[in-house]
C-alpha positions as CSV (number, residue, x, y, z in Angstrom):
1,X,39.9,-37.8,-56.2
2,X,37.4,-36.2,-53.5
3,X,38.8,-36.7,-49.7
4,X,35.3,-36.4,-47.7
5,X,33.5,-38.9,-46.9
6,X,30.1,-37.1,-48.1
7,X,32.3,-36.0,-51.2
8,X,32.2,-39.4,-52.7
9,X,28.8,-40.5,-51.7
10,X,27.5,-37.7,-53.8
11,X,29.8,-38.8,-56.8
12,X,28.1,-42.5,-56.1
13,X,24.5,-40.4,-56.3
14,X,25.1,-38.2,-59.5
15,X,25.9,-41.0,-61.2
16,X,23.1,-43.0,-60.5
17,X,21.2,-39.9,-61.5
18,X,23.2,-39.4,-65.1
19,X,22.0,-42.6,-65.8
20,X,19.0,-42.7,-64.8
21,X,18.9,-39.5,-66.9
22,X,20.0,-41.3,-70.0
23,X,17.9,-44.1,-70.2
24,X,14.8,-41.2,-69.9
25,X,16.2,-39.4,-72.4
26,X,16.9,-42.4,-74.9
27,X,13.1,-43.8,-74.1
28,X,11.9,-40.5,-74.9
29,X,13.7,-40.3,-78.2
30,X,13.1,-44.0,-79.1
31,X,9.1,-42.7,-78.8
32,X,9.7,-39.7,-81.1
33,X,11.2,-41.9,-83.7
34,X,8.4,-44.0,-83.7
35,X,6.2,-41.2,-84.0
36,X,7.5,-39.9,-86.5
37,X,7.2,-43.1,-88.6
38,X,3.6,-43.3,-88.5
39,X,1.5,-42.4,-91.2
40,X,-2.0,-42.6,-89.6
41,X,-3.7,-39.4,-88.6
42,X,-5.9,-41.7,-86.1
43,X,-2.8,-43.6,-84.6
44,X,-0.7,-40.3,-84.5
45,X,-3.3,-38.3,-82.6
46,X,-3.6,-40.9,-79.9
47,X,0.3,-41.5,-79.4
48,X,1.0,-37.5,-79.4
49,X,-0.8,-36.7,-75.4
50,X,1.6,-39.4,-74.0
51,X,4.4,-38.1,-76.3
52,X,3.3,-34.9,-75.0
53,X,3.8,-35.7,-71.4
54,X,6.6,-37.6,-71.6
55,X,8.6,-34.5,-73.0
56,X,6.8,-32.4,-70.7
57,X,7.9,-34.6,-67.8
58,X,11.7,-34.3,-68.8
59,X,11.4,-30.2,-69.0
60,X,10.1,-30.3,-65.8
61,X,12.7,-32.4,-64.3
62,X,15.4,-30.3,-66.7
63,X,16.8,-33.5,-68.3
64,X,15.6,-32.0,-71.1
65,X,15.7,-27.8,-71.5
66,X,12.7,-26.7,-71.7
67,X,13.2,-25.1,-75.5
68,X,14.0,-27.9,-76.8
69,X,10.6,-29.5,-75.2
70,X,9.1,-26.6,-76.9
71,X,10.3,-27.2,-80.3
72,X,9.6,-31.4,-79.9
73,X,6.3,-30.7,-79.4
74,X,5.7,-28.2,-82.1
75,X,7.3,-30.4,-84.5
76,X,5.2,-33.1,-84.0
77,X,1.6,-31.0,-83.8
78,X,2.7,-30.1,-87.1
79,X,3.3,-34.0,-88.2
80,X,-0.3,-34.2,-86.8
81,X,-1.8,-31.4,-88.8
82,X,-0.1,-32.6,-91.9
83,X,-1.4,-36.3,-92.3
């Protein structure tokens, strides 16, 4: 167990963060799943932007790697073109 005083304020803060982290990640994955349930071209091609940025978003802030983004997002543009 950490000694320091700022030692265990920063395990307090990194867990707040891996949370935080995981309730992004899980809303992000609920929305894929739902996305990839639809079966409208109209309805998909309006919920991909915001699926779009929402991965985007998690890249950026690395809760996601940025590959991974990369391969979400081809997968569903592919969806897309296929309905």
């Amino acid at each position: 167990m950490a000694n320091h005083k700022s030692s265990l304020k920063r395990i307090r803060a990194n867990e707040k963060k891996r949370i935080a982290n995981r309730y992004y990640a899980k809303t992000m994955r609920h929305m894929l799943r739902d996305f990839r349930e639809l079966t409208d071209k109209v309805e998909a091609e309006q919920q991909l932007p915001k699926l779009v940025s929402t991965i985007d978003r998690l890249a950026k802030r690395t809760i996601i790697h940025k590959n991974k983004a990369a391969n979400l997002k081809s997968k569903c543009m592919k969806k897309v073109a296929t309905l």
